[in-house]
Backbone as CSV, one residue per row, in Angstrom:
resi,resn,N_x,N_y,N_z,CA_x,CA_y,CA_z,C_x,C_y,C_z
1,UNK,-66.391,246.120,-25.153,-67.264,246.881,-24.258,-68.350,245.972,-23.707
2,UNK,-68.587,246.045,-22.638,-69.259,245.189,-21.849,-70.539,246.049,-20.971
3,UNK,-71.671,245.656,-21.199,-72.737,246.479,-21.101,-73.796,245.846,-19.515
4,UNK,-73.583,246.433,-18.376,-74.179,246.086,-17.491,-73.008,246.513,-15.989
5,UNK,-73.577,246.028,-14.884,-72.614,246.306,-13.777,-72.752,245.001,-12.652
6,UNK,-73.478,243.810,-12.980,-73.734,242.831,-12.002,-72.382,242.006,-12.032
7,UNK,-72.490,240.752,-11.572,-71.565,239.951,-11.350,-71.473,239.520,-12.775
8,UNK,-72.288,239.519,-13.659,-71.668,238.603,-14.894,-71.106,239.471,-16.272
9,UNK,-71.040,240.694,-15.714,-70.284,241.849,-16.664,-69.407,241.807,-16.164
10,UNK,-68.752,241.858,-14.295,-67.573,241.489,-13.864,-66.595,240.499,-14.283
11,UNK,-67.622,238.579,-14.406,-66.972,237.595,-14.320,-66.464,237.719,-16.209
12,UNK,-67.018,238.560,-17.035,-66.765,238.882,-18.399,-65.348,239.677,-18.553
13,UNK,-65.161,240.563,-17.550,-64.417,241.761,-17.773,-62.649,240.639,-17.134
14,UNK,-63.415,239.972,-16.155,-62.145,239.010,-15.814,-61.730,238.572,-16.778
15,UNK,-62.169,237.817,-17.200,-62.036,236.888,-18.461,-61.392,237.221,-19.029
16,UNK,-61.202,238.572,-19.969,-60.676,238.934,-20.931,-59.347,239.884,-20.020
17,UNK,-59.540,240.391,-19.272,-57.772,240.659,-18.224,-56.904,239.901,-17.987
18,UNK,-57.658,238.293,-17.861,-56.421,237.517,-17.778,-56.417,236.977,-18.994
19,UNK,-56.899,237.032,-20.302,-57.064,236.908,-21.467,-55.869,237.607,-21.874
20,UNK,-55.971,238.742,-22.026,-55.426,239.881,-22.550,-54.222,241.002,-21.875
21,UNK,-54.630,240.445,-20.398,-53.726,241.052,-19.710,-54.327,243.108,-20.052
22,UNK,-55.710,243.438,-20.147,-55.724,244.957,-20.593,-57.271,244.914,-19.791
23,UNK,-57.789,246.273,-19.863,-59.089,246.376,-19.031,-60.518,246.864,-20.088
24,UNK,-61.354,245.931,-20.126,-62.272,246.146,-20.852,-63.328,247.411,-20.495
25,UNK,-63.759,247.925,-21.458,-64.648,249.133,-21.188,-66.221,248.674,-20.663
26,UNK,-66.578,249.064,-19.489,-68.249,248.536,-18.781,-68.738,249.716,-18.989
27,UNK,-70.063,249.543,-20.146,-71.020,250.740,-19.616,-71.940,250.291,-18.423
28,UNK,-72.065,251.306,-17.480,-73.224,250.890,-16.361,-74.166,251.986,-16.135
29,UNK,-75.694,251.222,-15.842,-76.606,252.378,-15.276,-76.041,252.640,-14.183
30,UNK,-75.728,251.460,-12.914,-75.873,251.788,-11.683,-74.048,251.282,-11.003
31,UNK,-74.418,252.067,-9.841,-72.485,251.789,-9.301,-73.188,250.124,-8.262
32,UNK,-72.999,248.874,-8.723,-73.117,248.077,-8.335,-71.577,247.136,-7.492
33,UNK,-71.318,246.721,-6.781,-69.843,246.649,-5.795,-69.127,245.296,-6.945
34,UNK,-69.839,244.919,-7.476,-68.746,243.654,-8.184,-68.343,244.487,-9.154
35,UNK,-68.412,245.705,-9.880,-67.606,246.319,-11.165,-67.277,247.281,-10.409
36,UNK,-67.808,247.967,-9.599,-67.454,249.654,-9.287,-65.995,249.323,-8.405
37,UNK,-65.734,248.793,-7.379,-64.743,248.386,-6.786,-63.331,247.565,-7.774
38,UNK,-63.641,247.258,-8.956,-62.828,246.688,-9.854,-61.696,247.484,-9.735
39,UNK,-60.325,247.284,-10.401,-59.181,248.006,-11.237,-59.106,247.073,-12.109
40,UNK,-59.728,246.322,-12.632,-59.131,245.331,-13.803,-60.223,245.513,-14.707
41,UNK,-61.052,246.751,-15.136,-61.822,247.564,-15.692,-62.480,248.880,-15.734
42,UNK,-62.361,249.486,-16.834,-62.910,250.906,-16.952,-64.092,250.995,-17.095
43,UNK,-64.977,251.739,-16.161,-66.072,251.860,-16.083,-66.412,253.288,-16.584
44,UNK,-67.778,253.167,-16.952,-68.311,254.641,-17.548,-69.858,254.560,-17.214
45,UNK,-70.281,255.392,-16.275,-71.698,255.556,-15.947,-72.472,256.470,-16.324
46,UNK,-73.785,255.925,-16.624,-74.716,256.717,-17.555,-76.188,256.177,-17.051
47,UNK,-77.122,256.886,-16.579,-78.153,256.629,-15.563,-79.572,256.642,-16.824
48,UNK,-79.232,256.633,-17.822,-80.459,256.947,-18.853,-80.244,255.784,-19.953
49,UNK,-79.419,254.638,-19.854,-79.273,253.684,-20.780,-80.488,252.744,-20.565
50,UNK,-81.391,252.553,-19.928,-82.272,251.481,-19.545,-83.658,252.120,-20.255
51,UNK,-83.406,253.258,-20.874,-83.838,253.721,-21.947,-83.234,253.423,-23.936
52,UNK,-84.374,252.967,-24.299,-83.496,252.131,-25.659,-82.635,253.523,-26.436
53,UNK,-83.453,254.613,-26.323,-83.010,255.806,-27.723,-81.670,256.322,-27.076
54,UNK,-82.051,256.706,-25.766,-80.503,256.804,-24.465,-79.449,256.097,-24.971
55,UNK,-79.857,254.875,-24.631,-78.541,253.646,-24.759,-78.228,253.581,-26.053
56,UNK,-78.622,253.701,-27.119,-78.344,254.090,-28.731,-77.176,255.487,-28.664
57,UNK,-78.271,256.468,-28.576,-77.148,257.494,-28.470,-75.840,257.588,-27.685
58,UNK,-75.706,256.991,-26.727,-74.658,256.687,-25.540,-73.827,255.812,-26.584
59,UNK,-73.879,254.868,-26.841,-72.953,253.573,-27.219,-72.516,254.540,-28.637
60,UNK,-73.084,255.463,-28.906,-72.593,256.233,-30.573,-71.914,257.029,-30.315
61,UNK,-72.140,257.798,-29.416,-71.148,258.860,-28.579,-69.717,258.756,-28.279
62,UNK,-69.929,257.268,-27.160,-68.894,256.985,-26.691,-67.915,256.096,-28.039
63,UNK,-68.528,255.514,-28.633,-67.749,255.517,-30.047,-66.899,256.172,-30.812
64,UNK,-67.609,257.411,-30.954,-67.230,258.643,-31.546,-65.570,258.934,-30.844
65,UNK,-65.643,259.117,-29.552,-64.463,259.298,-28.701,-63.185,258.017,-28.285
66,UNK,-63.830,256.872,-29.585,-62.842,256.102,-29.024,-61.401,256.151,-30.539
67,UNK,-60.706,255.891,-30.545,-59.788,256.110,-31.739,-59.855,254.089,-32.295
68,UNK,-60.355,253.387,-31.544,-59.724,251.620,-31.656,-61.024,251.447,-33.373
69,UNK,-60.971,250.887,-33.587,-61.737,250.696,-35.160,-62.785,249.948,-35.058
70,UNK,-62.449,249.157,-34.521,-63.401,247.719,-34.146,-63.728,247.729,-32.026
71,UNK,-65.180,247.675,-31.802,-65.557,247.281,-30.433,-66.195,246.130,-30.637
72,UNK,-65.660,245.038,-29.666,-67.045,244.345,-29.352,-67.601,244.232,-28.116
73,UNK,-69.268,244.122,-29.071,-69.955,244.401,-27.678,-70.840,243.448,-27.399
74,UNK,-70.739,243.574,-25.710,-71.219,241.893,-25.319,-72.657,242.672,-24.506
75,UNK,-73.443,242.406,-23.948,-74.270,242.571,-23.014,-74.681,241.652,-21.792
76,UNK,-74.669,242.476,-20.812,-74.496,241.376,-19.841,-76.574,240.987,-19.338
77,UNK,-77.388,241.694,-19.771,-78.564,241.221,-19.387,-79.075,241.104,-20.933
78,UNK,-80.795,240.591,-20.581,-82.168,240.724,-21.933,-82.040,241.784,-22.535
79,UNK,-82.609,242.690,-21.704,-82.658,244.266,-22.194,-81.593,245.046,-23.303
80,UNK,-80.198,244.572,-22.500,-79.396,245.920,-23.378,-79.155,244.578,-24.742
81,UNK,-78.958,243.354,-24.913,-79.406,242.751,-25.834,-80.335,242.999,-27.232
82,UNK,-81.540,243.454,-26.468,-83.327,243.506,-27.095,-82.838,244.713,-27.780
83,UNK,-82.140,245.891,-26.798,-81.774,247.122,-27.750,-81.078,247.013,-28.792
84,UNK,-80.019,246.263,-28.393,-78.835,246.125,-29.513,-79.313,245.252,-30.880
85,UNK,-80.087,244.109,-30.762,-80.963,243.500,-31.755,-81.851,244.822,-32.641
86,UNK,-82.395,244.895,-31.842,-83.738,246.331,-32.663,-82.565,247.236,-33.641
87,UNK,-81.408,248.248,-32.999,-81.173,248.920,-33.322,-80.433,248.583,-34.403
88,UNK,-79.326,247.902,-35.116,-78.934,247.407,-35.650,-77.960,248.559,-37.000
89,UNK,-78.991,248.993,-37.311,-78.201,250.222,-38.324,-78.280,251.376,-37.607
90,UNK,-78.867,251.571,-36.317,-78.692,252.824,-36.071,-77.139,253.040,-35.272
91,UNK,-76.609,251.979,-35.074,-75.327,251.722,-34.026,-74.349,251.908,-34.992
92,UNK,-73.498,252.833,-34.262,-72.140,253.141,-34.897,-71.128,252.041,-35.987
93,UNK,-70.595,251.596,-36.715,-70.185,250.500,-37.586,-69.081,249.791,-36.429
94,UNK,-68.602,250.447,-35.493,-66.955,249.829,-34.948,-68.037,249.072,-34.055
95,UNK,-69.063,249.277,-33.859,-69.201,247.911,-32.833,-69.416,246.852,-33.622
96,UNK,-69.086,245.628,-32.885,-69.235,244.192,-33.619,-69.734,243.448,-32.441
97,UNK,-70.619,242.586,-33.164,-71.140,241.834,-31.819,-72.214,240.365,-32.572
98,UNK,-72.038,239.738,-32.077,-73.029,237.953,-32.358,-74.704,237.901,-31.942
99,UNK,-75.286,238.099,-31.955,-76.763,237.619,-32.026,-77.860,237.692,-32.885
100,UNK,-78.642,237.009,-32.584,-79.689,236.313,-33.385,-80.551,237.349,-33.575
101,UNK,-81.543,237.212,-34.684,-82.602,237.886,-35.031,-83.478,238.280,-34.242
102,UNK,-84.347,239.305,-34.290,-85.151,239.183,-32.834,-86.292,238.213,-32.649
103,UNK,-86.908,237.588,-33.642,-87.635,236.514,-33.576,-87.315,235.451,-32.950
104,UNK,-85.234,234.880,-33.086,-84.989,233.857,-32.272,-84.908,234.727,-31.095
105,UNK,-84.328,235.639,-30.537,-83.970,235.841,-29.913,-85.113,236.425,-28.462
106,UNK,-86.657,236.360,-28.913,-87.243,236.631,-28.290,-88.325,234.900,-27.716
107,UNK,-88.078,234.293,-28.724,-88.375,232.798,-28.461,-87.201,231.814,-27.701
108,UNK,-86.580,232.100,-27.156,-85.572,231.957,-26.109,-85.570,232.810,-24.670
109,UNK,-86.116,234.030,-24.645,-86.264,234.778,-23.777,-87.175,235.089,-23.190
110,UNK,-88.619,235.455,-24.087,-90.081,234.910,-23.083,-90.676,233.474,-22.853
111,UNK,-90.473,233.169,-21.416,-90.394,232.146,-21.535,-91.909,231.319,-21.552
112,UNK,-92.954,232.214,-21.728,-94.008,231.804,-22.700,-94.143,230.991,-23.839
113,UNK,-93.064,231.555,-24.824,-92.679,231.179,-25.688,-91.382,230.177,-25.457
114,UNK,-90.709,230.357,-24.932,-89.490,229.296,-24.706,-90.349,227.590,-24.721
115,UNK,-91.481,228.126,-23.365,-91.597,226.303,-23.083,-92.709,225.706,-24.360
116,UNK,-93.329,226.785,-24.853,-94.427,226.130,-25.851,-93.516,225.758,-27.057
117,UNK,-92.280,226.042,-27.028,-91.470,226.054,-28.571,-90.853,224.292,-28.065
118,UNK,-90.330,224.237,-26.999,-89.365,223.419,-26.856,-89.943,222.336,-26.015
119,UNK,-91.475,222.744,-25.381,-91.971,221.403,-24.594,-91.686,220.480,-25.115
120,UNK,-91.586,219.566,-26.250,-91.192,218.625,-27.058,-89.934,217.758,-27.154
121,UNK,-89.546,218.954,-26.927,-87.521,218.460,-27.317,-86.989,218.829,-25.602
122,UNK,-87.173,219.235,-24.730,-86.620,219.818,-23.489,-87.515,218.890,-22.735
123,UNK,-86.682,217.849,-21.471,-88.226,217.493,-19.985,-88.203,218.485,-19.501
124,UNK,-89.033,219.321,-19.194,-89.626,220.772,-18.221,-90.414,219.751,-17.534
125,UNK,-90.135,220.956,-16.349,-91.401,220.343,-15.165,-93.095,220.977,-15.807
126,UNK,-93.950,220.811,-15.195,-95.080,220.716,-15.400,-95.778,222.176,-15.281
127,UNK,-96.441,223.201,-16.542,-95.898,224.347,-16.529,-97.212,224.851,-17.024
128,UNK,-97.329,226.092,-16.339,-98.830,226.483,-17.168,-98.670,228.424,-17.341
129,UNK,-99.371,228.628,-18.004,-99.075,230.105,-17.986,-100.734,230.879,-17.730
130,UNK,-100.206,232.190,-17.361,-101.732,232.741,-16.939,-101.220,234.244,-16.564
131,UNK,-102.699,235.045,-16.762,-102.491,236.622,-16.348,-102.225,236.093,-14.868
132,UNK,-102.273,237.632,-14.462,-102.093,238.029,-12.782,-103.250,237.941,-12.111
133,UNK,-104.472,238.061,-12.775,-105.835,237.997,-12.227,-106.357,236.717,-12.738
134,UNK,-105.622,235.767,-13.323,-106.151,234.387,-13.712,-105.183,233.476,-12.683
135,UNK,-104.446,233.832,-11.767,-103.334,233.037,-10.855,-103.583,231.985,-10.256
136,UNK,-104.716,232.340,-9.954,-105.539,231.558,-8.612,-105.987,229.880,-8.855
137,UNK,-106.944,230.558,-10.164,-106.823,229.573,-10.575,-106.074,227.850,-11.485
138,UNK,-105.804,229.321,-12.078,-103.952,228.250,-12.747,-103.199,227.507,-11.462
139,UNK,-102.837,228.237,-10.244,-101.960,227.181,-9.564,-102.399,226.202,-8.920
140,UNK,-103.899,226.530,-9.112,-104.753,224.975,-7.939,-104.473,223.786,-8.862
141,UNK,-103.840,224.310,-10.055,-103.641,222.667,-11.355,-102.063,221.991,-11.009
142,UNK,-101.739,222.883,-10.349,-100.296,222.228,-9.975,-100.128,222.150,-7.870
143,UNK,-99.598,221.147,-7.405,-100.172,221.217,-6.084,-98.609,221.496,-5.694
144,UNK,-98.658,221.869,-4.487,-97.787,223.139,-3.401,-96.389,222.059,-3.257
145,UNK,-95.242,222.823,-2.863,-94.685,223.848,-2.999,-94.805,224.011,-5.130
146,UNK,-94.943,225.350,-5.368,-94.717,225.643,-6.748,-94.032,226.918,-6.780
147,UNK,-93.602,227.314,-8.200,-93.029,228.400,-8.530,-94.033,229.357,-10.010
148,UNK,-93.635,230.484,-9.209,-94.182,231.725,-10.422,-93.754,232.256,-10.312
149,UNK,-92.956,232.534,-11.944,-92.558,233.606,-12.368,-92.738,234.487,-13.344
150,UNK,-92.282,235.592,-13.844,-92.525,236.534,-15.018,-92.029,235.407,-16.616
151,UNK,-93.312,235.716,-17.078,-92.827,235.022,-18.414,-91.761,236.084,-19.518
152,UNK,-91.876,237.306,-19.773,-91.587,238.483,-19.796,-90.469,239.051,-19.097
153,UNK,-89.322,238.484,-19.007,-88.642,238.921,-17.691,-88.124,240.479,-18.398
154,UNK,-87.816,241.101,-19.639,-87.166,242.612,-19.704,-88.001,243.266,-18.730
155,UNK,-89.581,243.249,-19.906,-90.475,244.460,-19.091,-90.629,244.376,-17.417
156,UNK,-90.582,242.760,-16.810,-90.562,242.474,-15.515,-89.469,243.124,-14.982
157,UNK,-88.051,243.125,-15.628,-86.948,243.939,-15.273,-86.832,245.270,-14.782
158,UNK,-87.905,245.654,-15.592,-87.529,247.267,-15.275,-89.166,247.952,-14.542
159,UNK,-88.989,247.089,-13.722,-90.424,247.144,-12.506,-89.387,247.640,-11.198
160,UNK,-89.787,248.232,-10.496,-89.136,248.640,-9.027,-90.247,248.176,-7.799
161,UNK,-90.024,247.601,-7.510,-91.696,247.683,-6.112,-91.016,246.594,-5.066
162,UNK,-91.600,246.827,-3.909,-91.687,246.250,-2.440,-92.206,244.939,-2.604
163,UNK,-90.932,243.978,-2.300,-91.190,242.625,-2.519,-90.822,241.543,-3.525
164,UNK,-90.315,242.167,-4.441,-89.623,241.778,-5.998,-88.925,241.070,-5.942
165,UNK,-89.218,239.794,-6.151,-87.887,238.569,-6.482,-87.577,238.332,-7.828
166,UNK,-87.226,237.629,-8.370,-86.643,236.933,-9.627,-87.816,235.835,-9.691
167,UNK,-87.701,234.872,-8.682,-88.934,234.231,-9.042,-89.812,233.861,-7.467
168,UNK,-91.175,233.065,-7.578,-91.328,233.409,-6.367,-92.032,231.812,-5.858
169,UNK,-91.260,231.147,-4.553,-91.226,229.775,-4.307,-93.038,229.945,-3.716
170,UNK,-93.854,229.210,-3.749,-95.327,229.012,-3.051,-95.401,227.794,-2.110
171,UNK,-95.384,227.517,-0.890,-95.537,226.484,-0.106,-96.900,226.454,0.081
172,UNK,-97.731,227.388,-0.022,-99.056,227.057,0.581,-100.173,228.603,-0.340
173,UNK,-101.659,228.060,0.515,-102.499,229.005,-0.280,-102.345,230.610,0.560
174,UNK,-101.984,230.855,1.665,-101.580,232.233,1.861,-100.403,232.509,1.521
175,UNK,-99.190,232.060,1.027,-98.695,232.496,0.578,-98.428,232.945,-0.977
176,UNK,-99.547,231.828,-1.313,-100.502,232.525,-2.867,-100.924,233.820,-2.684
177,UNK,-101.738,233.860,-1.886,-102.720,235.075,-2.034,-101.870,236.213,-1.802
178,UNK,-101.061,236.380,-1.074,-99.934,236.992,-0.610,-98.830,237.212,-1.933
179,UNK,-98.680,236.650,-2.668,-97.373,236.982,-4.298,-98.532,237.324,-5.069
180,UNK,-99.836,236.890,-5.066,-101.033,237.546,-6.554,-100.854,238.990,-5.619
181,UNK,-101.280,239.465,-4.521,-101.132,240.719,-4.271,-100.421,241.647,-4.492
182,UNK,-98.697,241.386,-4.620,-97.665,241.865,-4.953,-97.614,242.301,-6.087
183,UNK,-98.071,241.229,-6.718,-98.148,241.307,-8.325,-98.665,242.182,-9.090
184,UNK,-99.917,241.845,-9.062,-101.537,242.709,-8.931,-101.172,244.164,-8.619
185,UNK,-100.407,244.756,-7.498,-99.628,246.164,-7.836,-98.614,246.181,-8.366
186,UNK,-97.870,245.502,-8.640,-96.674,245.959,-8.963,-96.544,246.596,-10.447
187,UNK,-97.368,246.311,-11.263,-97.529,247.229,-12.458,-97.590,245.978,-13.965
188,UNK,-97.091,245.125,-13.308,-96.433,243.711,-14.333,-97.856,243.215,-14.897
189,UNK,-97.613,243.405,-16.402,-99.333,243.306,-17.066,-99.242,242.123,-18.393
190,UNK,-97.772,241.298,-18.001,-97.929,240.247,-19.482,-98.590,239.111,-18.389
191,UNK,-97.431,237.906,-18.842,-97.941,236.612,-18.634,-97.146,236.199,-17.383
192,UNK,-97.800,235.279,-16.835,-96.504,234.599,-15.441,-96.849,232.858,-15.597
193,UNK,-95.703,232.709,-15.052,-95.286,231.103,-15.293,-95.296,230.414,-14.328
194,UNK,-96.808,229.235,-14.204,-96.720,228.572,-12.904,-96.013,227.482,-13.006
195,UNK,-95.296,226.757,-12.302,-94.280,225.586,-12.703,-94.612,224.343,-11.265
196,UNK,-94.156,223.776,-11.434,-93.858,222.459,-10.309,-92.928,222.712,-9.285
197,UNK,-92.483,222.692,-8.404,-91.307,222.828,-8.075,-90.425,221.772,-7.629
198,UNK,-89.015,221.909,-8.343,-88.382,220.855,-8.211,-87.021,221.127,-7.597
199,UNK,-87.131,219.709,-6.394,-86.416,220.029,-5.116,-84.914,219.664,-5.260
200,UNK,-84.309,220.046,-4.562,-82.632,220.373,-4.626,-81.986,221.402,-4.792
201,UNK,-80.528,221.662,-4.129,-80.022,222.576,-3.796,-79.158,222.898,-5.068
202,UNK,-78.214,224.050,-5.381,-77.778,223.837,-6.413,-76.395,223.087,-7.230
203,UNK,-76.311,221.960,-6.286,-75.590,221.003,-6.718,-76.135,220.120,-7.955
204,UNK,-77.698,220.153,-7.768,-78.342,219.727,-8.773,-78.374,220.338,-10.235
205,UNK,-77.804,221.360,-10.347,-77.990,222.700,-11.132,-76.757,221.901,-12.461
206,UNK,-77.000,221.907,-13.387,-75.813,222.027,-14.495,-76.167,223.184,-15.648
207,UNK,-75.198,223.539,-16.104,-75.515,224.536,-17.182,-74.443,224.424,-18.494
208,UNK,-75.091,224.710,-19.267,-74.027,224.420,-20.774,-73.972,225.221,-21.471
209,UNK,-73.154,225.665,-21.922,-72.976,227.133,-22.821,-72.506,226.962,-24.241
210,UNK,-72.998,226.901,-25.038,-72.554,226.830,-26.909,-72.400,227.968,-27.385
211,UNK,-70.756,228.299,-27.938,-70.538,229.322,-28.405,-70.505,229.070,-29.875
212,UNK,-71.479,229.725,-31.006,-71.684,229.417,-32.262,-71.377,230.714,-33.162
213,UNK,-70.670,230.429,-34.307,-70.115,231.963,-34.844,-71.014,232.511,-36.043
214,UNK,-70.777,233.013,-36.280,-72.094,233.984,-37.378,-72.540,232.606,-38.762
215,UNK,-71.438,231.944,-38.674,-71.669,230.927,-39.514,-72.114,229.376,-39.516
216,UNK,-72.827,229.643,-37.963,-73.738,228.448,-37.879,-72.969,227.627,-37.548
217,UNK,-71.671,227.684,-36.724,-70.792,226.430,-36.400,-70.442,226.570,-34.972
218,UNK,-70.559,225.274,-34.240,-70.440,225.345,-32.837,-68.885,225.733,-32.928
219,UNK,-68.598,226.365,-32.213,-66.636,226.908,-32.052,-66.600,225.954,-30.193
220,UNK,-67.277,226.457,-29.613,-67.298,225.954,-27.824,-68.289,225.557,-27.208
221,UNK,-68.159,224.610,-26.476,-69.188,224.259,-25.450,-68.486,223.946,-23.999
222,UNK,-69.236,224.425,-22.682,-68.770,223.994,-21.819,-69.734,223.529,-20.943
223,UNK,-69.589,222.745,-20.181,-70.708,222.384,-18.877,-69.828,222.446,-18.136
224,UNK,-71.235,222.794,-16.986,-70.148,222.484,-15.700,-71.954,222.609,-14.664
């Protein structure tokens, strides 16, 4: 069971069709066009999972109605993750699933905490953190073009407002004053992450993935 509806619950649900040649089960909040348009997966929509006690009861439910013994369950964002960590005994026994404690698992994910853990061992670009009403000053320490983003990205997740990126590029000081404004309403009350910005398209981009099993042993790695 595969928990989300974007492209990377899709590129998951592939995986295991031509894996398996069978169609994996997607829970989704929303009818998004890379899963909803699928046939090489069963979808099941439920508009109250982006709620933790919701998405508990949902994943127990739909359990209840399945006859297979064993699920595993993957999540395709932070959030249904953060739930599945917390809940742990309250989740039906047939699901099975890999992750970390929530202590690692939240020192990997705010990335507050990500860069102060790993400044050491990781080159990061040049990185500072600050409220929404401390912005101004934090980015005059790093000079233009820069990036800010949510250090916090769940609670940032489940923000709705006019103007909302993922992260947000700064070429100049009105277009500062212009993202603290956004911000400043948009409801978002942790930390944000001013960074350097570093140029190139995403050819520059590599990413590596380590698949490690409950027993502390790398099984896969891939780059690409």
């Amino acid at each position: 069971m595969i928990i989300g509806s974007d492209i990377n619950a899709y590129y998951m649900a592939r995986c295991y069709y031509e894996l398996k040649h069978q169609k994996a089960i997607v829970l989704a909040k929303e009818k998004l066009a890379f899963t909803h348009y699928s046939k090489i997966l069963k979808i099941i929509y439920n508009n109250d999972i982006w709620h933790e006690k919701q998405f508990i009861n949902c994943l127990n439910a739909i359990a209840k109605n399945i006859s297979i013994k064993k699920i595993l369950l993957i999540s395709s964002n932070e959030t249904y993750a953060k739930f599945i960590i917390k809940n742990k005994e309250k989740l039906n026994k047939k699901y099975i699933y890999n992750y970390p404690n929530l202590k690692t698992f939240l020192s990997l994910i705010d990335k507050k905490k990500f860069y102060n853990n790993y400044k050491n061992i990781l080159d990061l670009p040049k990185t500072v953190t600050c409220k929404v009403d401390k912005i101004l000053i934090q980015a005059l320490k790093i000079k233009y073009p820069l990036i800010i983003k949510p250090a916090d990205v769940i609670s940032y997740n489940h923000l709705d407002f006019l103007g909302k990126c993922k992260i947000y590029k700064i070429n100049n000081r009105q277009e500062l004053n212009k993202t603290i404004t956004i911000l400043k309403k948009s409801g978002y009350e942790k930390d944000l992450i001013i960074q350097e910005y570093i140029p190139g398209d995403d050819s520059h981009l590599f990413d590596s993935v380590v698949y490690v099993s409950q027993n502390h042993q790398v099984e896969f790695i891939s780059f690409a």
